[in-house]
KERO-461624 format. One record per residue (C-alpha): x negated, y, z. Coordinates in steps of 0.1 Angstrom, whole numbers, plus 5000, padded with zeros to 4 digits. Last residue first. Layout:
N
XYZ/...
# end
This chain:
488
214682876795/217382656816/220582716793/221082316785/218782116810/215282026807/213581706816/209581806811/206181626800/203581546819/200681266808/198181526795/194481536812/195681706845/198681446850/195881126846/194181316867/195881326897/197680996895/201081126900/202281036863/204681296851/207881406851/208081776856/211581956858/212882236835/215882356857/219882216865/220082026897/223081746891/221881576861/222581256872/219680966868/219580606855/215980416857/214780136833/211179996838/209179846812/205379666817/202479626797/200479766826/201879816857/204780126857/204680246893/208080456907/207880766923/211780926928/214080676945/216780446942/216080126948/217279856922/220779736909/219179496887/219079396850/215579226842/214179266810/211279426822/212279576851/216079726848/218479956870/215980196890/218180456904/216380796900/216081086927/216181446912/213881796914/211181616901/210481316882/207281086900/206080806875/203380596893/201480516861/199180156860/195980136839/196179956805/198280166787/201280106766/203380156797/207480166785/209780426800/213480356792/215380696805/219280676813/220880976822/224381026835/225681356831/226481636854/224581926833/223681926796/220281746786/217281756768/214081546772/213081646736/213081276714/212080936715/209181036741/205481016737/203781076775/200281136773/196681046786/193181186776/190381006790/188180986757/187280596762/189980576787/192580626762/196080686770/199880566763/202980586787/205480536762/209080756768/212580636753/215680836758/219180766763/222081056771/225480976786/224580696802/227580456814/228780466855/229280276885/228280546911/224680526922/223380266949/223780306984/221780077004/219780016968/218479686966/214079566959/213679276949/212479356919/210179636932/208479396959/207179166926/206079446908/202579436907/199679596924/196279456923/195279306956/192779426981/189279256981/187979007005/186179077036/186979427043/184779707041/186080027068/184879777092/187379737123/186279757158/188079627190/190679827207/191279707246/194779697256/196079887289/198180107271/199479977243/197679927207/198980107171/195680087156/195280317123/194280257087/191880247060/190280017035/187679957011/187079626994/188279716963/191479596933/193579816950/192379946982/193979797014/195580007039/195579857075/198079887102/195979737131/197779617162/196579647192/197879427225/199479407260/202379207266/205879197247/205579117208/206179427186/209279527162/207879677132/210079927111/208079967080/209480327061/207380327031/206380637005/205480676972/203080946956/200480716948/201380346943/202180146978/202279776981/203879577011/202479347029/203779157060/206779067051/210879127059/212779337031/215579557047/218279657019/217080017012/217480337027/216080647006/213180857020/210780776995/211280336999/213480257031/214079987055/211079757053/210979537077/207579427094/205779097105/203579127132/200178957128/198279247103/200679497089/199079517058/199679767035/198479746998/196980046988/197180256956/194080546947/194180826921/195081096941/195880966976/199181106993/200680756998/203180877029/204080587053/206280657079/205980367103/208980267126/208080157159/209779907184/208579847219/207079477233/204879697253/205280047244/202880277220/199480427223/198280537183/194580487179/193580717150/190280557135/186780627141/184780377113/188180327100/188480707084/190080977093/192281247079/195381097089/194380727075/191380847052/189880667023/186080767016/183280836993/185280766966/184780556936/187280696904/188980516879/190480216896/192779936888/191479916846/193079606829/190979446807/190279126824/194179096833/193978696839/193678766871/193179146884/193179116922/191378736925/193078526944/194278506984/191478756999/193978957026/196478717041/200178617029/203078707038/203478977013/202278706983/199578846972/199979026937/197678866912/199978616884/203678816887/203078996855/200478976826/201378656810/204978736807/204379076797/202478996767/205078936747/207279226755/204279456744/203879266713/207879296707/207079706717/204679776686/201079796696/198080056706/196079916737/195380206754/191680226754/189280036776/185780176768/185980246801/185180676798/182780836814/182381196804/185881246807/186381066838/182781286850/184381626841/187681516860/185281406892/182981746889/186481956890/187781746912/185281886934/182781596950/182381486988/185081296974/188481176997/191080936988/194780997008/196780827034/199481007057/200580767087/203380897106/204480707137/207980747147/208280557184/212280367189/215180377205/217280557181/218580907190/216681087171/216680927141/220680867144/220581257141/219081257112/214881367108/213381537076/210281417072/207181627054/203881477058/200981717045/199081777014/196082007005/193781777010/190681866985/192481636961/195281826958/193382126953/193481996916/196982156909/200382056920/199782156956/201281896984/204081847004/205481507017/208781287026/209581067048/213481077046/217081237063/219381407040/219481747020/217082027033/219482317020/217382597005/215482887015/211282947006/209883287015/206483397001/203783487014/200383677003/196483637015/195283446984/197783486957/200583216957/200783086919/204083186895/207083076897/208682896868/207482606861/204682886860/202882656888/204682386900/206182456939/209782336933/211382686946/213182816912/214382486903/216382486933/215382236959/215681836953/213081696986/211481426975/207481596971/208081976982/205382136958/203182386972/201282686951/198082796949/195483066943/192783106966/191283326985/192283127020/195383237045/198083147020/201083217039/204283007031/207683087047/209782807055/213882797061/214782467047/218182497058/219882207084/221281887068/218981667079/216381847106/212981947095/209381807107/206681987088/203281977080/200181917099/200082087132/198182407137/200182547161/201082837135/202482547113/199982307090/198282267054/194882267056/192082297030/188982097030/185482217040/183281917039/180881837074/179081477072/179181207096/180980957071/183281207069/183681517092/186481757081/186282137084/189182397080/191082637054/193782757051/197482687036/199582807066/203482717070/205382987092/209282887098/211883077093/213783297120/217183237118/217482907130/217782567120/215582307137/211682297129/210382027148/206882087159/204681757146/202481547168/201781257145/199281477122/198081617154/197281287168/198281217202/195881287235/196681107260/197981047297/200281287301/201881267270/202280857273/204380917306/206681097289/206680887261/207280597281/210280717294/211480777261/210780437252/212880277279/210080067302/
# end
């Protein structure tokens, strides 16, 4: 059966997720309405009012076309303050969605009018750049091609995100009031170098392997994986105890879109018996990696194209907590196939994240031979016995427009930093030591102990954030700001 024959068929026959059933937004006049509201989640069996973040159909997010005009106005329907930040997307500075960076919060009950040009195809993500992000204010945000839609193939989006019955006002005041004991480490960069070699490459699973190889966290005994225990970890907004079930072809092909949008949690994916290819890391095409796990930091995203067996079957696509037990997920499963139970506790515990998948990873298009114009050095450094982080750079992130930027970002901590920089995507050119023609993207995890080189051009002009994308890790000091010449 041709796919889109089977989709037909499939929309008859079931109900689809709203976060997979999106309302494209093709390039017209009229913009589109996106509502921040409110609604009401059950988790665990328990009622939490969460915000919302969905079209006047009450889908989740957006679907745009490549090339076309990001034409959106945003209503805030609730009383609250916010503002949305349009995660790999590179609008004006004017329009990134950080508060006083420089626009100013939404007011409960007002709009405002967003217009820009939506740039090329990727999964990408909104979310508020304030605490509300925890309370799920995020959504998926792709932006389809035209060889998107006409490949032969089912899009399943899979948003993933850490949930507290909690504020993240109550978790921040309980990180501060709670600290490790593990601080950050102070030392000189050869004692940083040194210990790199015994700190990397020894707890990662090997992506073919199964769930439970090693201990996460070998011979790191002071490294911190998780700050925060949550009372759940949702797969589209729903846990494994009733999961999504996503009906798909017989022998078919799918391509997952795979949005981290957890605060303060990384997963490893597992995509169980069928081996996947990954084609593209935030929105940018890669050189296709084949395996079977694949690790995701916060704020990054995976495109996993799987190609399934014919016959009848489900097919769990499971994300495993770092360093934890817990997991989430959906069941892609055709038809006629019977979906048997998965515990939201798994058997053995989900691998620390390395950076054995980011070496290896190839740019499809890398950037344009060039030398840095501008060098600076940044340290990732923070205490967990105070929890207050911050980013010490070699000097002011300053720089003139169309340049080539190279930025050398060392972790002095012991927790890892997914690095998100705004407004720009980064190629990353060395991991510790290693010269590379990397990915080129705009989230990328610093493990502890560990130095990543990325090169940028200055092609947006603004202030832009770069900051860590754990949550709270951002809210307690590790941000700091790439400015160009004339900005403020």
């Amino acid at each position: 059966m041709y796919r889109r024959q089977f989709l037909k068929t499939l929309a008859s026959a079931a109900a689809v997720s709203p976060i997979l059933n999106f309302t494209p937004a093709y390039a017209n006049p009229a913009p589109t309405d996106l509502v921040i509201g409110r609604r009401i989640l059950e988790v665990n069996g328990k009622a939490a009012s969460v915000f919302g973040l969905a079209d006047r159909n009450g889908n989740p997010g957006l679907t745009l076309d490549a090339g076309a005009d990001f034409n959106v106005r945003l209503i805030n329907e609730t009383s609250e303050g916010t503002l949305i930040h349009w995660h790999g997307l590179t609008p004006p500075w004017q329009m990134d969605g950080v508060p006083d960076n420089p626009a100013a919060l939404l007011p409960g009950k007002e709009i405002r009018d967003y217009e820009f040009p939506v740039g090329p195809g990727g999964t990408h993500w909104m979310h508020a750049h304030t605490l509300q992000e925890q309370s799920l204010l995020a959504a998926p945000l792709i932006v389809r091609t035209a060889e998107d839609r006409a490949r032969d193939e089912q899009e399943v989006v899979i948003l993933l995100h850490d949930f507290s019955f909690k504020s993240p006002e109550e978790l921040l005041e309980g990180l501060k009031g709670s600290g490790s004991g593990h601080g950050g480490m102070p030392m000189d960069h050869q004692a940083m170098m040194s210990m790199m070699t015994n700190m990397h490459g020894q707890h990662q699973m090997p992506r073919n392997g199964t769930p439970g190889m090693g201990t996460p966290g070998m011979g790191m005994s002071t490294m911190d994986l998780n700050d925060i225990e949550y009372d759940a970890y949702l797969a589209n907004d729903r846990t494994l105890d009733d999961p999504e079930v996503v009906r798909i072809e017989n022998g078919g092909r799918v391509r997952l879109r795979i949005i981290n949008g957890a605060t303060a949690t990384a997963f490893t994916i597992d995509t169980g018996r069928v081996v996947g290819s990954l084609i593209a890391v935030d929105g940018i095409d890669i050189a296709p990696i084949s395996a079977s796990h694949f690790p995701i930091s916060m704020g990054q995203r995976l495109d996993i194209r799987l190609e399934l067996p014919p016959g009848s079957g489900s097919y769990p696509v499971l994300a495993l907590r770092e360093g934890a037990r817990e997991q989430t997920g959906i069941i892609l499963a055709t038809r006629d196939a019977t979906v048997e139970k998965i515990d939201s506790t798994a058997s053995g515990t989900g691998p620390a994240l390395d950076l054995g998948l980011e070496q290896e990873l190839r740019a499809a298009t890398p950037l344009a031979a060039r030398s840095p114009d501008h060098q600076f050095v940044m340290e990732l450094t923070g205490d967990m016995a105070t929890y207050t982080w911050s980013l010490e750079t070699s000097e002011p992130l300053n720089v003139a427009k169309d340049r080539r930027v190279r930025l050398i970002m060392r972790n002095m901590s012991m927790m890892a930093h997914p690095m998100h920089l705004h407004g720009h995507h980064f190629q990353v050119v060395g991991i510790n030591g290693q010269v590379l023609s990397g990915a080129v993207r705009d989230t990328v995890m610093l493990t502890p102990m560990a130095e990543i080189v990325v090169d940028f051009d200055t092609r947006n002009p603004g202030r832009w954030p770069l900051h860590c994308h754990h949550l709270y890790h951002m809210a307690t000091g590790m941000m700091t700001f790439i400015t160009y010449d004339g900005a403020i």
